[in-house]
N, C-alpha and C positions, 0 to 999 in steps of 0.2 A: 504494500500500500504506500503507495506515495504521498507525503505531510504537505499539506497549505501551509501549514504554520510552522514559524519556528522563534526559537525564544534566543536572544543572543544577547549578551551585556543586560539581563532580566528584563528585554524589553521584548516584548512578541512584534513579530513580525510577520506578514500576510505573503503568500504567493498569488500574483495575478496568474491569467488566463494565458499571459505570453510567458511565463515563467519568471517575470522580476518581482522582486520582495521589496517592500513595502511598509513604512512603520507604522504600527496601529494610528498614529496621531494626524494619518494622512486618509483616515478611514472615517464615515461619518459616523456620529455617536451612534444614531439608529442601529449600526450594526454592530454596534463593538462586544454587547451581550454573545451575540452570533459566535462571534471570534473567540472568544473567550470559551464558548460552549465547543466549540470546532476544536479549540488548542486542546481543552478539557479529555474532549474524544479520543483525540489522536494520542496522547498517550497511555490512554487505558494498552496498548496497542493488539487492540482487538482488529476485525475488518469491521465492516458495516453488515452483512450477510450473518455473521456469526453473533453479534450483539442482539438480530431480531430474532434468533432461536432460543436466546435465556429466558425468556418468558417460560417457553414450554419446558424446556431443560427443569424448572423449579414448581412448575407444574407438576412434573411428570414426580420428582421430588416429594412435592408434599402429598399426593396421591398415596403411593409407596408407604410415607411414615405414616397414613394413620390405621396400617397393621403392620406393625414392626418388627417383622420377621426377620431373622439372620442372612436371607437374599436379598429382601428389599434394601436391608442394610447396605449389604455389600454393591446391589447396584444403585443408591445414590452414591458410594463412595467412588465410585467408576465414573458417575456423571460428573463429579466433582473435580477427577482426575481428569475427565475429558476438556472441561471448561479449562482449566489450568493447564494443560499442553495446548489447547487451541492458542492460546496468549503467547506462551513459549515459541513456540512454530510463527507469528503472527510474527514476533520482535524479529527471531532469526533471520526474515526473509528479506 
């Protein structure tokens, strides 16, 4: 996944659409929430794809825990491990 954002000298900074960076202070207020929510995102470093599956992922979770059996168990802890290599796998790339 390729970053818009990037933070240099603690100040973020924006990539435009032609690829130049951009300091927040040249951005209108309206957007600067945006920006800060985008910076926010980008380093979870998750993709976008995988962030809309954790809903069900915790879904599928609390399902599971309300008969708590030693499989159920064991497979949230796999959902768990799964989310957390997703992440891993996401930086690496």
């Amino acid at each position: 996944m390729k970053r818009l954002t990037l933070n240099q000298d603690s100040k973020i900074k924006v990539k435009d659409i032609y690829g130049k960076m951009h300091d927040c202070k040249d951005v209108p207020n309206e957007f600067y929430g945006c920006i800060r929510k985008l910076y926010d995102y980008e380093n979870t470093g998750y993709n976008p794809d995988f962030i809309d599956t954790i809903p069900y992922i915790l879904q599928d979770m609390a399902e599971l825990l309300e008969n708590p059996t030693t499989e159920h168990i064991k497979a949230c802890k796999s959902k768990i491990d799964y989310i957390l290599n997703a992440k891993e796998n996401a930086v690496s790339e």
